[in-house]
Rosetta silent file (secondary structure, phi, psi, omega in degrees, C-alpha in Angstrom):
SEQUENCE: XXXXXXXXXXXXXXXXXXXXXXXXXXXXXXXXXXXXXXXXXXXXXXXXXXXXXXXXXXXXXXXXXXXXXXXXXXXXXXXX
SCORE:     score description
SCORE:     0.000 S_00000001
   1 L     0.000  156.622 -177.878  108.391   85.449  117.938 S_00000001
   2 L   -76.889 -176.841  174.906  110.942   85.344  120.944 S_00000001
   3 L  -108.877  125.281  151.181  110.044   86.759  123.896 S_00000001
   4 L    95.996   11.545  174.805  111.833   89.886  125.298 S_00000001
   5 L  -144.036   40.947  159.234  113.789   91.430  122.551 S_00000001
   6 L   -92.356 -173.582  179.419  110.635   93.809  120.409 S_00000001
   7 L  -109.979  146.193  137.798  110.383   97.473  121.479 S_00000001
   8 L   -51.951  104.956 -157.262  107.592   98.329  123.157 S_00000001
   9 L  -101.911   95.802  178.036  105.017   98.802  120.883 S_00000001
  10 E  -136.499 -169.234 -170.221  102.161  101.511  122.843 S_00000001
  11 E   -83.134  165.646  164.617   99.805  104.448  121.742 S_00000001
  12 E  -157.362  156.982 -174.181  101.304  107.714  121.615 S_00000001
  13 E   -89.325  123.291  170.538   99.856  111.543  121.141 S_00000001
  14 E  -103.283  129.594 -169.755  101.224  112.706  117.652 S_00000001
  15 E  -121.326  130.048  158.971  100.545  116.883  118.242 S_00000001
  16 E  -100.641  175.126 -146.872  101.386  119.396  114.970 S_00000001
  17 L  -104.731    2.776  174.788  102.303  122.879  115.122 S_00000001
  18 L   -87.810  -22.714  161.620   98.775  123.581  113.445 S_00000001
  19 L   118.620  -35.861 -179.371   97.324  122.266  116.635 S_00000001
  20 L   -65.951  160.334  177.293   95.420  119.151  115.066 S_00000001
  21 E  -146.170  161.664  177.877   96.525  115.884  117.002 S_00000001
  22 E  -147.596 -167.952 -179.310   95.465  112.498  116.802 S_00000001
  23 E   -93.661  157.223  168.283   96.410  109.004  118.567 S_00000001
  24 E  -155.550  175.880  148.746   98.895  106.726  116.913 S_00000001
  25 E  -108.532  152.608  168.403  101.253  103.417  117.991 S_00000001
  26 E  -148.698 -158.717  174.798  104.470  103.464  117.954 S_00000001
  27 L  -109.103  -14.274 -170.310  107.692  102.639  119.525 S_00000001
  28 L   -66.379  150.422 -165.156  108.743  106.106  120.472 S_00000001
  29 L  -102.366  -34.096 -179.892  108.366  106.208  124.643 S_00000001
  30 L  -105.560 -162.091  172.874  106.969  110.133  124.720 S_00000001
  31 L   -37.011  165.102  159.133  104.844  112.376  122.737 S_00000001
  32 E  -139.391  133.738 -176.739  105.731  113.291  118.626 S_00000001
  33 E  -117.561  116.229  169.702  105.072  116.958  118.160 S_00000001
  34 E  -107.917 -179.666 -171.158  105.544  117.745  114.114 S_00000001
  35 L  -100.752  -51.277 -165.359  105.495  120.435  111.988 S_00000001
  36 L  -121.468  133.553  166.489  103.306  119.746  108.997 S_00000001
  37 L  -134.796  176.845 -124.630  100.676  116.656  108.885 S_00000001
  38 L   -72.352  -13.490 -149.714   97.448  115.967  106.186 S_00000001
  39 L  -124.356   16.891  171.352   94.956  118.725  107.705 S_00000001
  40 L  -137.683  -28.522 -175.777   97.310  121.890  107.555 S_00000001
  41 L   -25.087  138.038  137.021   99.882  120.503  104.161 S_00000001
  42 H   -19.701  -60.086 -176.328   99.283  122.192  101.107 S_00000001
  43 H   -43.684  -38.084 -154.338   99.164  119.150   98.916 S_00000001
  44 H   -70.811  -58.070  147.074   96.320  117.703  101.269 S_00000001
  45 H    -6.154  -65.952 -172.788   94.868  121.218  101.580 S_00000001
  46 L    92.579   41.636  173.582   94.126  122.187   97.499 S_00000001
  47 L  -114.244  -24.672  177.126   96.231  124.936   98.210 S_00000001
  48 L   -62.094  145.190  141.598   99.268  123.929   96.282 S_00000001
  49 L  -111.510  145.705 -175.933  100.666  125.531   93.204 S_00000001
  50 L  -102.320  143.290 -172.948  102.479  124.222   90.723 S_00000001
  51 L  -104.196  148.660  168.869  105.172  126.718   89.443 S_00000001
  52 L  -138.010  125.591  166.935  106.297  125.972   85.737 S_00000001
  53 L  -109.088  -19.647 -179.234  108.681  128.719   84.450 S_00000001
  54 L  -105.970   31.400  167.604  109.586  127.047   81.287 S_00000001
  55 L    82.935  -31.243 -170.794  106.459  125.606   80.382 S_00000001
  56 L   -35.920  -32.338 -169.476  107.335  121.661   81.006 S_00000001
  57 L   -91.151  -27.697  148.922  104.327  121.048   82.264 S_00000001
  58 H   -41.572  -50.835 -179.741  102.280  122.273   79.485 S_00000001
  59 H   -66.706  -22.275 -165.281  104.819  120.443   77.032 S_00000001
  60 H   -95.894  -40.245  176.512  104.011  117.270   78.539 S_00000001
  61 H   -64.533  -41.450  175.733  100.354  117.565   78.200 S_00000001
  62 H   -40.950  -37.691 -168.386  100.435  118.873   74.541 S_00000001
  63 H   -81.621  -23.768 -159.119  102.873  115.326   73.766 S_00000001
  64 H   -85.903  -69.274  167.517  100.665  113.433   76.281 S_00000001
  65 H    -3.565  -57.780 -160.336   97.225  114.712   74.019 S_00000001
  66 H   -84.178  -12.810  174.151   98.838  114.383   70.849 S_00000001
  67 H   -84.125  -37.530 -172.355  100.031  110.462   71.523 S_00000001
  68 H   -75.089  -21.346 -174.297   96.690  110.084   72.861 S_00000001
  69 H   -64.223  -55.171 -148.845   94.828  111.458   69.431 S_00000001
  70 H   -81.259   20.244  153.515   96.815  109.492   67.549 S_00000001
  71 H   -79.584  -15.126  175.037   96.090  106.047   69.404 S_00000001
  72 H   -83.315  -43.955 -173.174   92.309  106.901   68.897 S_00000001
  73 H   -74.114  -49.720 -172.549   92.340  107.415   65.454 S_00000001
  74 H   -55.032  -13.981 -177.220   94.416  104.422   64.994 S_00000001
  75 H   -90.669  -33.785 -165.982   91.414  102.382   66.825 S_00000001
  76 H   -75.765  -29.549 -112.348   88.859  104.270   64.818 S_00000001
  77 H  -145.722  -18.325  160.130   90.911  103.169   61.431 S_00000001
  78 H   -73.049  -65.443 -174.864   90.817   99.362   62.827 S_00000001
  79 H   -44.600  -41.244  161.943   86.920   99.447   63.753 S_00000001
  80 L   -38.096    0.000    0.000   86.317  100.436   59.961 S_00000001
């Protein structure tokens, strides 16, 4: 690598508006204060919901189920 033309590569305090903070590196020269990171997100959390108003999600498992029966019986119907 050349000399003299990276970023400064140091630690920095990443702080969230939930309060947890942790250490990180970056390139950034102060603090990073954010809004949502892993320990207050929903997703991370088990807190999400999924909303289905039409069903889609439902539709996909019934098609996903019913593709999967019939690749089993087709296995079973070989093994005989």
């Amino acid at each position: 690598m050349r000399a003299e033309i990276h970023p400064n590569y140091q630690e920095i305090k990443v702080t969230c508006s939930c309060g947890h903070s942790f250490d990180t590196r970056s390139t950034l020269k102060g603090d990073l204060h954010i809004e949502v990171c892993s320990e207050c997100h929903p997703f991370y959390t088990g807190q999400q919901k999924i909303v289905d108003t039409a069903g889609r999600v439902q539709k996909f498992k019934d098609r996903f189920r019913r593709g999967k029966k019939a690749a089993d019986s087709a296995t079973q119907e070989k093994k005989d």
